[in-house]
C-alpha atoms as an extended CHARMM CRD file, in Angstrom:
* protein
*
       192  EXT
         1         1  UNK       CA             -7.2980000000        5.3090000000       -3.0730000000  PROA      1               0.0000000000
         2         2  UNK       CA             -4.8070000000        4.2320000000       -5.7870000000  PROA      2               0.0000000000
         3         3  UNK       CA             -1.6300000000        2.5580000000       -4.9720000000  PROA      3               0.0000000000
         4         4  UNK       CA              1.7820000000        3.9960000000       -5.7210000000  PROA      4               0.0000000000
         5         5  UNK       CA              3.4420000000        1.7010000000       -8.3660000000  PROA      5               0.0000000000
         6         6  UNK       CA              6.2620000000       -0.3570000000       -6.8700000000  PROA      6               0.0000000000
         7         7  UNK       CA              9.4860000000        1.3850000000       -8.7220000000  PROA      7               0.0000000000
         8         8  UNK       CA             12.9060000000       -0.4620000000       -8.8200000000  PROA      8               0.0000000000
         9         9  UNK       CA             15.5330000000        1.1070000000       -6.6580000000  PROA      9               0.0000000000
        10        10  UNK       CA             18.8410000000        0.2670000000       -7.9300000000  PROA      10              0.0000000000
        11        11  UNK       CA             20.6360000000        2.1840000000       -4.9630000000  PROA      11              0.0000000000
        12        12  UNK       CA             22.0810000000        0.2930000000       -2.1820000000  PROA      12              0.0000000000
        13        13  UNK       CA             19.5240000000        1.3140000000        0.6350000000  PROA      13              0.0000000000
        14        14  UNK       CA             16.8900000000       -1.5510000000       -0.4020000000  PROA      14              0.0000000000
        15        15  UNK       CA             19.8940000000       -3.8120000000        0.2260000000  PROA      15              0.0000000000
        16        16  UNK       CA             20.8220000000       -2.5030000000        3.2050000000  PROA      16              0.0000000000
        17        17  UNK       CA             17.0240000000       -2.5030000000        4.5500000000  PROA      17              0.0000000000
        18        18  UNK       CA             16.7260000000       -6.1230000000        4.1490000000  PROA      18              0.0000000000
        19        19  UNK       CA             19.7460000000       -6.9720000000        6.1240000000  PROA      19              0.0000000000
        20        20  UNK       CA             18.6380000000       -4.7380000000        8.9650000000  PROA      20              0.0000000000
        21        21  UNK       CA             15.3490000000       -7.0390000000        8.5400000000  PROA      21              0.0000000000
        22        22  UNK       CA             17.3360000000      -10.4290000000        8.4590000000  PROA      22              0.0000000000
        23        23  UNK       CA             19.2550000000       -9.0140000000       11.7180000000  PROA      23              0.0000000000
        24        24  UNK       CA             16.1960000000       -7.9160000000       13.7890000000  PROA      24              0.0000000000
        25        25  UNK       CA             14.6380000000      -11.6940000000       12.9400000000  PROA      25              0.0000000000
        26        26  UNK       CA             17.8340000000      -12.8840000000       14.4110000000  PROA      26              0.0000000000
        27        27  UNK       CA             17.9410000000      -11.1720000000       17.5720000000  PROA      27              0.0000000000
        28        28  UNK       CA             14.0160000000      -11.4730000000       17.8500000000  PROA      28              0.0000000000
        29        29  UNK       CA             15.2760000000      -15.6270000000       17.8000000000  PROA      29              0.0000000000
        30        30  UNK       CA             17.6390000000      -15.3130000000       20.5570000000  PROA      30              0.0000000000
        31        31  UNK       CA             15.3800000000      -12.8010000000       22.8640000000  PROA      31              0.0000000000
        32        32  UNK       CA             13.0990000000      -15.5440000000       22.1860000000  PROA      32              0.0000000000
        33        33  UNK       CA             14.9980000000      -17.9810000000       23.1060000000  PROA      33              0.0000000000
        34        34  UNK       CA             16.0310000000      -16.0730000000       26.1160000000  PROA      34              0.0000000000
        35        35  UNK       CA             12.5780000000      -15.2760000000       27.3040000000  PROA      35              0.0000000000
        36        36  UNK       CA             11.1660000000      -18.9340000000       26.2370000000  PROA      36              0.0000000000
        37        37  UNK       CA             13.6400000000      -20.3660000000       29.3400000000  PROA      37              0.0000000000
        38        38  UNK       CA             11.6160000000      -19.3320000000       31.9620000000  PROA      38              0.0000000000
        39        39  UNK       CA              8.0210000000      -18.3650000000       31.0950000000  PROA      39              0.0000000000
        40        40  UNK       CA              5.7080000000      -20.6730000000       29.3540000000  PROA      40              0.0000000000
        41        41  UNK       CA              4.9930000000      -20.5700000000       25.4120000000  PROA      41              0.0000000000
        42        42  UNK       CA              1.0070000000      -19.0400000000       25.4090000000  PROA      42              0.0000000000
        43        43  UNK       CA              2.4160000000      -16.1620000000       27.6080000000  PROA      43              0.0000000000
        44        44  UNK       CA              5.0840000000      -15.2460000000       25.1630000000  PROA      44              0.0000000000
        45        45  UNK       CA              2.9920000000      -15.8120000000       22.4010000000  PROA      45              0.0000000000
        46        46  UNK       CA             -0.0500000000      -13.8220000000       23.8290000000  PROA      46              0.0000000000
        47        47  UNK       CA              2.5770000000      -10.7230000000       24.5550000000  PROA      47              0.0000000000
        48        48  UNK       CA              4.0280000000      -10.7930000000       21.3350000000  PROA      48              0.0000000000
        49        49  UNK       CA              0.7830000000      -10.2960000000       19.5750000000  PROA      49              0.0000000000
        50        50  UNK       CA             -0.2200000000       -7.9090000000       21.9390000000  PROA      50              0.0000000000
        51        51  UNK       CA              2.8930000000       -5.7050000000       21.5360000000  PROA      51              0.0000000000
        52        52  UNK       CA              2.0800000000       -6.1400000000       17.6060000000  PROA      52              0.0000000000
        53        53  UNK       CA             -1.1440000000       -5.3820000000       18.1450000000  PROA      53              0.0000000000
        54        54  UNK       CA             -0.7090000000       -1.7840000000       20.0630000000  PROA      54              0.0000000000
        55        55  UNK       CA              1.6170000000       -0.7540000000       16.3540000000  PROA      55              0.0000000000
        56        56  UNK       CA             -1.1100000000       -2.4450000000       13.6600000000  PROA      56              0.0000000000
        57        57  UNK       CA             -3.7090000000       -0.5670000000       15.4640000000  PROA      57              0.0000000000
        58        58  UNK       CA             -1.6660000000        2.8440000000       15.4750000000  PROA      58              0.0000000000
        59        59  UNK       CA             -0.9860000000        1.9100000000       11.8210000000  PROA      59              0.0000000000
        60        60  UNK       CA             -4.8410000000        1.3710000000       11.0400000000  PROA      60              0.0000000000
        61        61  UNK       CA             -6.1340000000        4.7130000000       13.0430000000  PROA      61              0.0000000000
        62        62  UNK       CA             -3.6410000000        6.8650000000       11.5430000000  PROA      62              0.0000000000
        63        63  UNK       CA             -3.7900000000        5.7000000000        8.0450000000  PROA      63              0.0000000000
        64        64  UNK       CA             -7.8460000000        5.9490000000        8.2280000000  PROA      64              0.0000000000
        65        65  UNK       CA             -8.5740000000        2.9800000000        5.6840000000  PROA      65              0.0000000000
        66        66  UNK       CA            -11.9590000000        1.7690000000        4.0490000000  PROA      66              0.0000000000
        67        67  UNK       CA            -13.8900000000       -0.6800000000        6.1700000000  PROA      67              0.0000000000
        68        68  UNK       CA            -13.2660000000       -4.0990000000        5.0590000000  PROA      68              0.0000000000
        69        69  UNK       CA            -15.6130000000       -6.2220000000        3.6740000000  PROA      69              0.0000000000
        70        70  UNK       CA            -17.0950000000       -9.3010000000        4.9160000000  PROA      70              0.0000000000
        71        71  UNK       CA            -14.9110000000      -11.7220000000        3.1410000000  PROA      71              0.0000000000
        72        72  UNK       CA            -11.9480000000       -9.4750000000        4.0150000000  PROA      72              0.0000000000
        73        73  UNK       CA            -12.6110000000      -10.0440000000        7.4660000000  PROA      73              0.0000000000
        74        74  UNK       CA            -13.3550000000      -14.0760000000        7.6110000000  PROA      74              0.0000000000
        75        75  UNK       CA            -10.0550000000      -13.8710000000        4.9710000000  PROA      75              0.0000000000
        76        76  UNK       CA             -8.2560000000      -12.3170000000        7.1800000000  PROA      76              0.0000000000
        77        77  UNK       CA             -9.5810000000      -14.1110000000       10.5850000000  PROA      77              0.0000000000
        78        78  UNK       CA             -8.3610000000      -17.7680000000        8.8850000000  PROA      78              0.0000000000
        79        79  UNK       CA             -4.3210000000      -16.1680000000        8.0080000000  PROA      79              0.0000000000
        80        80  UNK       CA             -4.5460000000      -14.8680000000       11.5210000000  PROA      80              0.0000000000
        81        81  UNK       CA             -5.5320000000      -18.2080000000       12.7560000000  PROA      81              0.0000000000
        82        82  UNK       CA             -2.2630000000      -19.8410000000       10.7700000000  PROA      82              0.0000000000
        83        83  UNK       CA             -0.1930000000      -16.9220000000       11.8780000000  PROA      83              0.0000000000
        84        84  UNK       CA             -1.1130000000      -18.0650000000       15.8740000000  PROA      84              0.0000000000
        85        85  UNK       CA             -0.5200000000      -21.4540000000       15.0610000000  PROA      85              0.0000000000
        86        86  UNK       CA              3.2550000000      -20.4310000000       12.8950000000  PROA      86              0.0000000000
        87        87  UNK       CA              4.3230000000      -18.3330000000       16.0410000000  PROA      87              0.0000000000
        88        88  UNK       CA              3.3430000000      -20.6210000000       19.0140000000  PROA      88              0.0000000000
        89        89  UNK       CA              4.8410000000      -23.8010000000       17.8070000000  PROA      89              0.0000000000
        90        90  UNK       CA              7.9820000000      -21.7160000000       16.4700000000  PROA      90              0.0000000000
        91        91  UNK       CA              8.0170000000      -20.3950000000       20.4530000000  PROA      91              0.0000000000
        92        92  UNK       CA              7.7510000000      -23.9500000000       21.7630000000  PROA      92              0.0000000000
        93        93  UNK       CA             10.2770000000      -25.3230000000       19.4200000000  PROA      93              0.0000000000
        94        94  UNK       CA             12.7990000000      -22.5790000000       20.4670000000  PROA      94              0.0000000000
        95        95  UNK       CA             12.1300000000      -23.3840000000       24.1760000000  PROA      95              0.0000000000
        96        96  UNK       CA             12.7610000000      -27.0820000000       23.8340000000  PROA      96              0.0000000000
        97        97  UNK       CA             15.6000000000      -27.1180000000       20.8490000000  PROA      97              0.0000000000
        98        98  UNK       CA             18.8340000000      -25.1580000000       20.3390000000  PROA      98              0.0000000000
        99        99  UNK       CA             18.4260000000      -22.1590000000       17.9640000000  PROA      99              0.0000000000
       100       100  UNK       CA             20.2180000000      -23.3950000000       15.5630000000  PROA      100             0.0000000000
       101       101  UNK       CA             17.9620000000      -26.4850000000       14.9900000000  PROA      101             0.0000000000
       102       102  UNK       CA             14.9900000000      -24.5130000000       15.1820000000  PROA      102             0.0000000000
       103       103  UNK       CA             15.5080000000      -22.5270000000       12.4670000000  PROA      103             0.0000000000
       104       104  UNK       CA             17.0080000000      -24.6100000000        9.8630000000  PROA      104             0.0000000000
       105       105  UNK       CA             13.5860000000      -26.7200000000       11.2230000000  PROA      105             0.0000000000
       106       106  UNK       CA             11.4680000000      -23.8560000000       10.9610000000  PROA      106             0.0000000000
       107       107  UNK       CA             12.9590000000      -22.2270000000        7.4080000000  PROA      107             0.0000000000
       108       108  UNK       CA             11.1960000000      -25.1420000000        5.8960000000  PROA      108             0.0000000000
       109       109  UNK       CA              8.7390000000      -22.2900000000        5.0260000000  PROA      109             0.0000000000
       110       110  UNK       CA              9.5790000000      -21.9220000000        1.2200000000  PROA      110             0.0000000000
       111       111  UNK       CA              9.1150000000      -25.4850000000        0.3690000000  PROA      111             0.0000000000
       112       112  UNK       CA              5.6890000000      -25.2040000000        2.0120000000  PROA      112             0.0000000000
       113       113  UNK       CA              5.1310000000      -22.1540000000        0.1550000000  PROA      113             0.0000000000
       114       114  UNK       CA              5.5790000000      -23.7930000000       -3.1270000000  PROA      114             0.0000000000
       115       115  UNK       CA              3.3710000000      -26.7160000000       -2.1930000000  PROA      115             0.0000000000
       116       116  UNK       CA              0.7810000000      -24.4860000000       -1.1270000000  PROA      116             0.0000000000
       117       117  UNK       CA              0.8580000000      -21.6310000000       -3.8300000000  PROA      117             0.0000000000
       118       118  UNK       CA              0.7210000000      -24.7700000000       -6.1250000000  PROA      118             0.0000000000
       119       119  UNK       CA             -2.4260000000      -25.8060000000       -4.1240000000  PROA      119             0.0000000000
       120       120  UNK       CA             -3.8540000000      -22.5260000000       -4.0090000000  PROA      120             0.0000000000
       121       121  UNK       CA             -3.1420000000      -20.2390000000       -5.6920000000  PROA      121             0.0000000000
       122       122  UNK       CA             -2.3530000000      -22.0360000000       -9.3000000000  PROA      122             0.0000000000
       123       123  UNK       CA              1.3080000000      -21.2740000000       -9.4540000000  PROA      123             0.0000000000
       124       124  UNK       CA              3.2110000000      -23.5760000000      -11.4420000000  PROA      124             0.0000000000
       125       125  UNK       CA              6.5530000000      -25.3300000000      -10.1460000000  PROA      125             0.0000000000
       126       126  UNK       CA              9.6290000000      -25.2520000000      -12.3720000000  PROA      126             0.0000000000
       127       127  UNK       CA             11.7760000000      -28.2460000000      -12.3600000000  PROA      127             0.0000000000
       128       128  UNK       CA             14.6810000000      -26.3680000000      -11.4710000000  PROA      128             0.0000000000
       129       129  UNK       CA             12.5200000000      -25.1100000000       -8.5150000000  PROA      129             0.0000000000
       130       130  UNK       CA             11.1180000000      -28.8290000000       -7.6670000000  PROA      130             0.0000000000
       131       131  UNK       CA             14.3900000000      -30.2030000000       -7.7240000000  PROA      131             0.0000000000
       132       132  UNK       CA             15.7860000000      -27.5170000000       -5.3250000000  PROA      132             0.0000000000
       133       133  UNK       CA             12.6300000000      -27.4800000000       -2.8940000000  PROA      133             0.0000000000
       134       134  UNK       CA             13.6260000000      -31.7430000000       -2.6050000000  PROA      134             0.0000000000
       135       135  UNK       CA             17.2360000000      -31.0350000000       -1.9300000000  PROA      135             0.0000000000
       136       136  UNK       CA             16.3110000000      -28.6610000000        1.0430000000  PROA      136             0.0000000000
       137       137  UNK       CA             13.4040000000      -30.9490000000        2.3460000000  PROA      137             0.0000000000
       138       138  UNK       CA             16.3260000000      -33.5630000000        2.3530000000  PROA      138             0.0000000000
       139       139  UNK       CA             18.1960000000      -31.3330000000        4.6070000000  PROA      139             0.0000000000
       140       140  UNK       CA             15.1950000000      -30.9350000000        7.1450000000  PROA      140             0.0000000000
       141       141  UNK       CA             14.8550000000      -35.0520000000        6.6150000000  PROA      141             0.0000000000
       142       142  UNK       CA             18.5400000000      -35.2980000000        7.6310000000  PROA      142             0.0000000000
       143       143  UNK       CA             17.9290000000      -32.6270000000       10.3750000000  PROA      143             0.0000000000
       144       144  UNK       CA             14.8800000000      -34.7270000000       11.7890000000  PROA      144             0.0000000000
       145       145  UNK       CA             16.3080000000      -37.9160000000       11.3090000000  PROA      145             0.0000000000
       146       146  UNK       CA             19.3370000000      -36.8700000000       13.4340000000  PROA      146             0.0000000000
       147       147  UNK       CA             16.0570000000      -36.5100000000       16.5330000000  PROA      147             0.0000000000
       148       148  UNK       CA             15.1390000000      -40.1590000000       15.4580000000  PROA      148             0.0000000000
       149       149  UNK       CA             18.2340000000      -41.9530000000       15.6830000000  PROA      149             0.0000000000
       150       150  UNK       CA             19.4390000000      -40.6530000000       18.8210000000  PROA      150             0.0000000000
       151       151  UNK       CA             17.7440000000      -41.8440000000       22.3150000000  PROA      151             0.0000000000
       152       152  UNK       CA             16.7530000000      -38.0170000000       23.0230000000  PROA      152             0.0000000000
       153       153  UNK       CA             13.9230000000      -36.9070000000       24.7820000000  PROA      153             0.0000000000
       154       154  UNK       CA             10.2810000000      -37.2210000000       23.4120000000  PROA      154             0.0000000000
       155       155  UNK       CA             10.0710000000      -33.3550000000       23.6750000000  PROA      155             0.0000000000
       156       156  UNK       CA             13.1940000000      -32.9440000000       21.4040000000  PROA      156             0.0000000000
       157       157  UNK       CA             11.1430000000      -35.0240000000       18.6170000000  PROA      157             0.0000000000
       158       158  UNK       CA              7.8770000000      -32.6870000000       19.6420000000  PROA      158             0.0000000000
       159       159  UNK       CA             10.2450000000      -29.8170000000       19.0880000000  PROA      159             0.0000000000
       160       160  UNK       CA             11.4900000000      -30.6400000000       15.7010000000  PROA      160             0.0000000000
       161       161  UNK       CA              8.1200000000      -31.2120000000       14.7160000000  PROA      161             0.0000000000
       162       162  UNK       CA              6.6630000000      -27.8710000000       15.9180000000  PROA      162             0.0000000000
       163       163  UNK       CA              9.0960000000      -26.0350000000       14.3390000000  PROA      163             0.0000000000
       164       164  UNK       CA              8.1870000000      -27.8000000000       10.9320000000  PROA      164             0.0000000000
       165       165  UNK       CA              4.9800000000      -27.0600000000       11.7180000000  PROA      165             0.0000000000
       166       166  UNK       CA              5.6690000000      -23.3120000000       12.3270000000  PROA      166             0.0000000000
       167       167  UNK       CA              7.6270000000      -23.1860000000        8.8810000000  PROA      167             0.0000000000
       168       168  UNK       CA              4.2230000000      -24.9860000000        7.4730000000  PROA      168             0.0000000000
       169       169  UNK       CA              1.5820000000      -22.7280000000        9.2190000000  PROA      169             0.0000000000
       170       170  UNK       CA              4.0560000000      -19.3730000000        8.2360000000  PROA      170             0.0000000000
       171       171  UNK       CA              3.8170000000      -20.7330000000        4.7820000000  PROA      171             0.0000000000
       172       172  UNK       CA             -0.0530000000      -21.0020000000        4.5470000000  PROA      172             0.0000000000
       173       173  UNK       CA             -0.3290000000      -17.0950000000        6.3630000000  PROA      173             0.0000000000
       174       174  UNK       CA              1.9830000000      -15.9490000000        3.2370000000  PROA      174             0.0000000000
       175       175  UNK       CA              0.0830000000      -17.5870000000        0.4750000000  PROA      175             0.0000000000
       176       176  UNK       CA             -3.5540000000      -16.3300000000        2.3020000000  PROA      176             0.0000000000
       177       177  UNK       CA             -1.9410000000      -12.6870000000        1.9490000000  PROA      177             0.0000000000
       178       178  UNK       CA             -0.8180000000      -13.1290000000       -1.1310000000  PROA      178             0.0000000000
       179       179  UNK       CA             -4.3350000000      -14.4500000000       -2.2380000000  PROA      179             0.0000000000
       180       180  UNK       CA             -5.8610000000      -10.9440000000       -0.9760000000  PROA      180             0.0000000000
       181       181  UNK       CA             -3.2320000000       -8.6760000000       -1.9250000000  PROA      181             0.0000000000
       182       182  UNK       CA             -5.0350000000       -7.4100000000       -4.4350000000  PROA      182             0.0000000000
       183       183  UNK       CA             -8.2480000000       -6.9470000000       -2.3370000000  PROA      183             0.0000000000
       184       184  UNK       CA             -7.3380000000       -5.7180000000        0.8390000000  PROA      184             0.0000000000
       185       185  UNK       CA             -5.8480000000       -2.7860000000        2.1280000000  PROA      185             0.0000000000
       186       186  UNK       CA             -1.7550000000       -2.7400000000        3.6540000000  PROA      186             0.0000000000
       187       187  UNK       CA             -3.0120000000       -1.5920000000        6.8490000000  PROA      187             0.0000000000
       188       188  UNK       CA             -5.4730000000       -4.2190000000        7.2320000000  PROA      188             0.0000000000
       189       189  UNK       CA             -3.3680000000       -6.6220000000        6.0280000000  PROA      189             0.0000000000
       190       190  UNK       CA             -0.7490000000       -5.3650000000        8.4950000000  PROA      190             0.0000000000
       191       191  UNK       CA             -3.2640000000       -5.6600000000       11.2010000000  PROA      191             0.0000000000
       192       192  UNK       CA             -4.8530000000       -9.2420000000       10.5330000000  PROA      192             0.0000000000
C-alpha cells in the first residue's frame, strides 16, 4: 500500500499538537516519578510496556499490515532491545534523582543522535551543529560534575549516569527507526 505524502500544514493545529505531546512527556515524568517512590524500577518498566503493548497491538490488528520480513523482525527486536534499556535506566534515574536533573541528564539524546546518525547512518555534521552539540554536552559535563564534587551518595552518581545512558540508548532506538523507515510498516514500527 502506498503512503500518503507528508503535506506541510501551515495552520496552527500541528503547533498546538506538539505541545500537547511535550505536556503529556511531562506529566508521564512526574507520574513517574511518583510511582518510581515506592515500587521498584523492572515493575514499572514491565507495566509500562505492557500498557503500550495492549494499544500497538490494537494498532497492528486493526490496521491489518503485511507480515514483516525476517530482517524486519531481528531490526526491529535490536531497537526494542535499546528502547528497554532507554526506559529502565530513565525509570531508575528518576527514582534516585530529582526530576529536574534527570531530564536535563537524560535530554542528552540529540547529541547522541548526531554521533550515532554520523556512525550509522552517514549523516554529515555541520560545524554550526558540532559546535552546538559541544556546548550542550558541556552542560551535561557541568550537570555531572556537580554529582562528582559533592560527597553525595554513590546512587546519585549511578543515577546521573543512567539517565545519560537512557538519553544514549533513546538515541540509538531513533536512529534504528530511522534506518528502516523506509522498509517497514508504521504499525510495525509502532509496535517494535
Amino acid at each position: 500500500m502506498p503512503r500518503a505524502p507528508i503535506r506541510n500544514d501551515q495552520s496552527v493545529k500541528p503547533i498546538v499538537v506538539a505541545v500537547l505531546g511535550v505536556f503529556s512527556f511531562a506529566i508521564l515524568d512526574l507520574l513517574l516519578k511518583t510511582v518510581s517512590a515506592s515500587v521498584p524500577t523492572s515493575q514499572v518498566v514491565f507495566l509500562r510496556f505492557l500498557s503500550a503493548s495492549v494499544f500497538a497491538t490494537i494498532l497492528l490488528i486493526w490496521s491489518r499490515p503485511t507480515w514483516p520480513t525476517r530482517s524486519a523482525v531481528v531490526a526491529t527486536f535490536v531497537r526494542a532491545c535499546a528502547t528497554v534499556v532507554a526506559t529502565f535506566t530513565f525509570v531508575y534515574a528518576v527514582a534516585i534523582l530529582p526530576l529536574a536533573n534527570t531530564v536535563v541528564l537524560a535530554y542528552s539524546a540529540p547529541f547522541f543522535m548526531a554521533l550515532f546518525g554520523w556512525l550509522l547512518l552517514g549523516e554529515r555534521v555541520s560545524r554550526r551543529a558540532a559546535l552546538a552539540i559541544a556546548i550542550g554536552f558541556a552542560g551535561i559535563v557541568v550537570t555531572m560534575a556537580g554529582r562528582l564534587a559533592t560527597a553525595e551518595s554513590a546512587a546519585m552518581l549511578w543515577g546521573s549516569c543512567s539517565a545519560v545512558l537512557s538519553g544514549a540508548s533513546y538515541a540509538l532506538s531513533m536512529i534504528l527507526a530511522r534506518q528502516r523507515s523506509s522498509l517497514d510498516t508504521v504499525e510495525f514500527t509502532v509496535w517494535g
